[in-house]
C-alpha positions in Angstrom: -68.2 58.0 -14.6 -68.2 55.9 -11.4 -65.4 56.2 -9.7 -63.4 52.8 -9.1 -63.7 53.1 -4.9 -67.1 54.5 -5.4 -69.7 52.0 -4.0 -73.3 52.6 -6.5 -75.6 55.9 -5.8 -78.4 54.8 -3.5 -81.4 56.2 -5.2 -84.4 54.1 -6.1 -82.0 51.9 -8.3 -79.3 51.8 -6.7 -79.9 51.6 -2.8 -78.5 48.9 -1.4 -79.9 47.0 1.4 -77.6 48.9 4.0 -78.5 52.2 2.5 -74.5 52.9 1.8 -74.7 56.9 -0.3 -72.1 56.1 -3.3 -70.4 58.6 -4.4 -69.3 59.3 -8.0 -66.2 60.7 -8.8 -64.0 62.5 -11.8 -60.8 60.5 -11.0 -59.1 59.0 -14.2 -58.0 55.9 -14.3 -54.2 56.4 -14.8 -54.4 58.7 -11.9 -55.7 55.8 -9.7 -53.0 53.5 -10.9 -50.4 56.0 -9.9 -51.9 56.4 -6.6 -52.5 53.2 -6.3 -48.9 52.1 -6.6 -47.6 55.1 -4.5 -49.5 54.0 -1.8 -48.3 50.1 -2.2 -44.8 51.4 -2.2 -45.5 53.5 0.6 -46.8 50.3 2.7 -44.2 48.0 1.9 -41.6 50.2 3.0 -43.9 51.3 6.2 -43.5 47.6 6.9 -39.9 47.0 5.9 -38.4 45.3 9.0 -36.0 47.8 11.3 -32.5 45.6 11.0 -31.7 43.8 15.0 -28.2 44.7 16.2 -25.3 41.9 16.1 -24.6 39.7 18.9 -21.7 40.4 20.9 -19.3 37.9 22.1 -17.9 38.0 25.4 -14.7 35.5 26.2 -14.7 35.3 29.9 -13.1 33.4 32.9 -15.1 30.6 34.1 -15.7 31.9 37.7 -17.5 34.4 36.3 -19.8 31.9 35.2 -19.8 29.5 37.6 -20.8 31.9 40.3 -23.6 33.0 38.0 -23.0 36.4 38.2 -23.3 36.6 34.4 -26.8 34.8 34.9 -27.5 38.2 36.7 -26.1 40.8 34.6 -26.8 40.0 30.9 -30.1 39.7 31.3 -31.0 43.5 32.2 -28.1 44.5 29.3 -29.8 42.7 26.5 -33.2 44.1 27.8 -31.6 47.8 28.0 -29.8 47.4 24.5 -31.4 45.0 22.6 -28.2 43.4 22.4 -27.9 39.7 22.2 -24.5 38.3 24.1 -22.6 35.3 23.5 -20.6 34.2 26.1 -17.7 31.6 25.9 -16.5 30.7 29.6 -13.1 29.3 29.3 -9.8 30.0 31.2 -8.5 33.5 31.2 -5.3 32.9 29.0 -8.0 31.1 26.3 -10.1 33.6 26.6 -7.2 36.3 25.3 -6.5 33.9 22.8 -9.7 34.3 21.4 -9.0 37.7 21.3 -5.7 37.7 19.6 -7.6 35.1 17.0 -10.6 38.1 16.7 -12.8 35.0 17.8 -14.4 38.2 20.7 -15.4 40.9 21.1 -15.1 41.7 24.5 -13.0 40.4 27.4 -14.0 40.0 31.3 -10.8 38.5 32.6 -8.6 38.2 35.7 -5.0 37.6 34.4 -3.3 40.9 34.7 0.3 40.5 33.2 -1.2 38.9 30.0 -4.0 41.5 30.0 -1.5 43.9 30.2 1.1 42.0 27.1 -2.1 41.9 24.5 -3.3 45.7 25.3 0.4 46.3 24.4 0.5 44.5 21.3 -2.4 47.0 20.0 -5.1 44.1 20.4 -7.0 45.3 23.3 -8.2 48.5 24.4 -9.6 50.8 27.4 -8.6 47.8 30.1 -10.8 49.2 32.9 -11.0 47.2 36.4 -14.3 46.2 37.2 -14.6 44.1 40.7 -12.1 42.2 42.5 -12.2 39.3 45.3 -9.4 36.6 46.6 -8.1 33.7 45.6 -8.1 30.8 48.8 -6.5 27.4 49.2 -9.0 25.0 50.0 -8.0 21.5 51.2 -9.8 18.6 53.0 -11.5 19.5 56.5 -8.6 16.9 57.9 -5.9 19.4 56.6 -3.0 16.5 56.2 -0.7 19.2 55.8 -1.9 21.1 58.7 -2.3 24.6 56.6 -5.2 25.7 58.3 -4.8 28.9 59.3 -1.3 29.8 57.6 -0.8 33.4 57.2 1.1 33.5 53.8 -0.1 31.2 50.9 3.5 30.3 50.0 3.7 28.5 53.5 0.7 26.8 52.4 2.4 25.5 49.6 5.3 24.4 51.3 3.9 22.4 53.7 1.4 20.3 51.2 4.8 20.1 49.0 6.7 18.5 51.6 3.5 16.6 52.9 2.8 15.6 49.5 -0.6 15.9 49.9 -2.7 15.8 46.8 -3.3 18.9 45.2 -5.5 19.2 42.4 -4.3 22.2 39.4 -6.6 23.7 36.9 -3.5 22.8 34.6 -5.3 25.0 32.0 -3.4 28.7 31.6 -6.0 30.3 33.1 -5.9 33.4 35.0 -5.9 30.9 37.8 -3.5 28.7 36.8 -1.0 31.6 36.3 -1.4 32.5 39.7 -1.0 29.2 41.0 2.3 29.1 39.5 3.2 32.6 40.7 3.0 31.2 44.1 4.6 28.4 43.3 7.6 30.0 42.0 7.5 32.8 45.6 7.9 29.2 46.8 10.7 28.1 45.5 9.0 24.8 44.7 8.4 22.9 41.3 5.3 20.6 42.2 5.7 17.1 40.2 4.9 13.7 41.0 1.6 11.8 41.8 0.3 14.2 44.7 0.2 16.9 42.1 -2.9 16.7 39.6 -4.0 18.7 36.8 -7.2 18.6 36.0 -6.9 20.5 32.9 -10.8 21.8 34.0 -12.7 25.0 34.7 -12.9 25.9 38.8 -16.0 24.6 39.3 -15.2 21.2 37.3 -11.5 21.0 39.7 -13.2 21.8 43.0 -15.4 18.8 42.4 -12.2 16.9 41.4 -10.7 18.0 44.3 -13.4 17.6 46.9 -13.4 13.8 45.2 -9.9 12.9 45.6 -9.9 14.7 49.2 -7.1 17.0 47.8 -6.0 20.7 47.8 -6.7 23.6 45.6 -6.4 27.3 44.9 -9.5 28.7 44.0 -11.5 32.2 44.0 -13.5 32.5 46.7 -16.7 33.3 44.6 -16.3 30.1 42.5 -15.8 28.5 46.2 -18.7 29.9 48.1 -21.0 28.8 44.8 -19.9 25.3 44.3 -22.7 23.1 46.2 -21.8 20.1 47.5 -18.1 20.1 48.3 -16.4 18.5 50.9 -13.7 21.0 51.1 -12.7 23.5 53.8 -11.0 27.1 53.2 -8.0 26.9 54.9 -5.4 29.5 53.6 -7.1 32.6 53.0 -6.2 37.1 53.5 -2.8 36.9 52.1 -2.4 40.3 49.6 -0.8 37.6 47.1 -4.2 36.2 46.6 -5.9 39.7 45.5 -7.9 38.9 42.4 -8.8 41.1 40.1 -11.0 41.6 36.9 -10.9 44.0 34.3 -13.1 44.4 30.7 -11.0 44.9 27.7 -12.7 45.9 24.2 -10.9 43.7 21.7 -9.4 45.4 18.7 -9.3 44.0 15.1 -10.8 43.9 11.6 -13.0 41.2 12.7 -14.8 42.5 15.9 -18.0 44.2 16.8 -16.4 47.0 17.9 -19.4 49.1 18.5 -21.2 46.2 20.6 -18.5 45.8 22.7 -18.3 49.1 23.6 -21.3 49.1 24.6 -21.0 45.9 26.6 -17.6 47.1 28.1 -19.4 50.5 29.1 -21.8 48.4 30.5 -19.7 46.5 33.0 -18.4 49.8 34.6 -21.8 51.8 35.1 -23.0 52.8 38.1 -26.0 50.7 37.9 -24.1 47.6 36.8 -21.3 48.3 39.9 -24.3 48.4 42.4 -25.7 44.9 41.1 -22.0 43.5 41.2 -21.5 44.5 45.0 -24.9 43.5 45.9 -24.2 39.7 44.1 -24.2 36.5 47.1 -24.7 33.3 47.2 -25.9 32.2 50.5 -25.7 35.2 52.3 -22.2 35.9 51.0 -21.3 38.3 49.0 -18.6 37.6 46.0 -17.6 40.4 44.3 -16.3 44.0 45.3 -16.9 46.4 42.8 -13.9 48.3 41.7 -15.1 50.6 38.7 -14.0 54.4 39.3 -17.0 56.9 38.2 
């Protein structure tokens, strides 16, 4: 019998016009079902697609952000992983929140001591520095307070205290925030009244506030140097109280993507990823100093 893949014998009868030779074959027909099927089975699961890992989630600081050093960085990790990142720029303390919530999976903060309280309560893990650069106080380029060039931030403070000359506050527990009150406190003053605002914003949103009302502010310097448009000066700026410095932290709990953000974390303190960190500027200026050991 005819096979049934066989095309018909091309002989006087049977020649089609292309001249195809059909061949005729012993195959049963229940042994053509089987293969048949065995190959269907092999093609679908040939074709099965291969599963995409999960996002990760990365709670940051907003300076981070706003100095679009992220805008740099993800890119090539989700291109070397496959990865997909979500980031959520808030304030540093928010940003551990999330953590503590198991909202992330992965931290990028600057707020040491509260770093330091959630790695001790067991939520966080492997805190590993990865860059550093200053905090300033930035004020307008009349300087009612006459700041400029004051050696020790908390001088700074004191004079725009007793001057009460507007001063703008994130207001929003971020890493920040905590260190404006730090200095604050080394200052022995407790800012209130109507000179003192807060803004209850990001650093980019309160530099703009700031630069509006003609007022003061601590910022980082990245943030600063990557803000267009201000009309604000730096004015207070090399005191060691204004070191600022960020570390990764993988998040620990039942509901994070452990695995991803190890892999992000890892990611942050590579060689590779340390290079493109120190070489990051806006306008010539570099904002970052990478502080990853190898």
């Amino acid at each position: 019998m005819e096979g049934p893949l066989s095309p018909p014998l091309c002989n006087s009868e049977h020649c089609g016009p292309v001249g195809r030779v059909l061949v005729k074959t012993a195959m049963k027909p229940k042994s053509f079902i089987r293969i048949s099927v065995g190959l269907l089975v092999a093609g679908a699961l040939s074709c099965r697609p291969v599963a995409k890992p999960a996002p990760v989630i990365l709670a940051t600081t907003t300076s981070t952000e706003d100095t679009g050093l992220l805008d740099a960085l993800l890119p090539l990790f989700e291109k070397q992983t496959g990865i997909k990142v979500k980031t959520v720029a808030v304030g540093s303390g928010e940003a551990i929140e999330m953590a503590r919530r198991g909202e992330a999976d992965v931290l990028l903060v600057h707020s040491p001591q509260a770093e330091e309280k959630l790695v001790a309560e067991g939520k966080g893990a492997r805190r590993r520095a990865v860059m550093h650069n200053d905090f300033v106080i930035a004020g307008p380029p009349s300087d009612p307070a006459r700041v400029a060039g004051t050696m020790k931030a908390v001088d700074g403070l004191v004079a725009i205290a007793k001057a009460k000359a507007a001063f703008v506050s994130r207001g929003d527990a971020s890493g920040t925030h905590k260190k404006e009150k730090a200095l604050w406190d080394a200052a022995g003053v407790r800012p209130a009244g109507e000179w003192y605002v807060e803004a209850g914003q990001g650093m980019g949103a309160t530099l703009r506030i700031a630069s509006e009302k003609q007022a003061y502010t601590l910022a980082d310097r990245g943030t600063f140097a990557a803000t267009r448009n201000l009309n604000l000066k730096v004015l207070v700026e090399g005191d060691p109280a204004l070191l600022n410095p960020y570390h990764v932290i993988d998040v620990v709990g039942p509901k994070a993507n452990a695995a991803g953000g190890r892999v992000l974390a890892d990611f942050f303190v590579s060689p590779a990823t340390q290079r493109a960190i120190g070489g990051f500027a806006r306008a010539g200026q570099k904002l970052f100093v990478p502080d990853a050991t190898p």
